[in-house]
N, C-alpha and C positions, 0 to 999 in steps of 0.2 A: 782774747776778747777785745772787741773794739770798746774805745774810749767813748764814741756816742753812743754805745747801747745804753740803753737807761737799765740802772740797776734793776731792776724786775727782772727784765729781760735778760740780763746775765745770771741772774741766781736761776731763771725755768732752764736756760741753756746748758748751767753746770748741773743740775737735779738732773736734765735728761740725760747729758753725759753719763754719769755716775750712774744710772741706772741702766742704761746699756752695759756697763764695764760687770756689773751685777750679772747679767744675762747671764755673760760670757761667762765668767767664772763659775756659777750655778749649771749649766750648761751639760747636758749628758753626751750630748757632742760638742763639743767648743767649734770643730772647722766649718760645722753647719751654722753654727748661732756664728760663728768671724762672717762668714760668707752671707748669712743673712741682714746683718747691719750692714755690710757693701753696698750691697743692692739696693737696701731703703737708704743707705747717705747718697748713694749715684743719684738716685730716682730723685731726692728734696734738691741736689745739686743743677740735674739739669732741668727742672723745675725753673728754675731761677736764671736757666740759659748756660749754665756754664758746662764747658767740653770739660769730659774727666777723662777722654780716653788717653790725654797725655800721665793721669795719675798713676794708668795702672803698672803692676810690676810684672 
């Protein structure tokens, strides 16, 4: 977490974490719910401009 986030902002960021990690474990497919948080982090990622295609594996 960055240092200027204002604490709000880091406790909505770790809620949303943690609720993703919820998904996945919950999940009747997990590689579809892994592979569907991909997609929506790429998507907020290059929203914001930034290249993922170095991210990927």
């Amino acid at each position: 977490m960055n240092e200027f986030m204002p604490e709000k902002e880091q406790a909505t960021a770790l809620i949303e974490e943690y609720a993703k990690l919820q998904r996945i474990k919950a999940a009747p497919n997990r590689d579809e719910e892994i592979d569907y948080q991909i997609k929506t982090a790429k998507a907020k990622l290059e929203a914001l401009g930034i290249v993922t295609e170095n991210l990927d594996k």
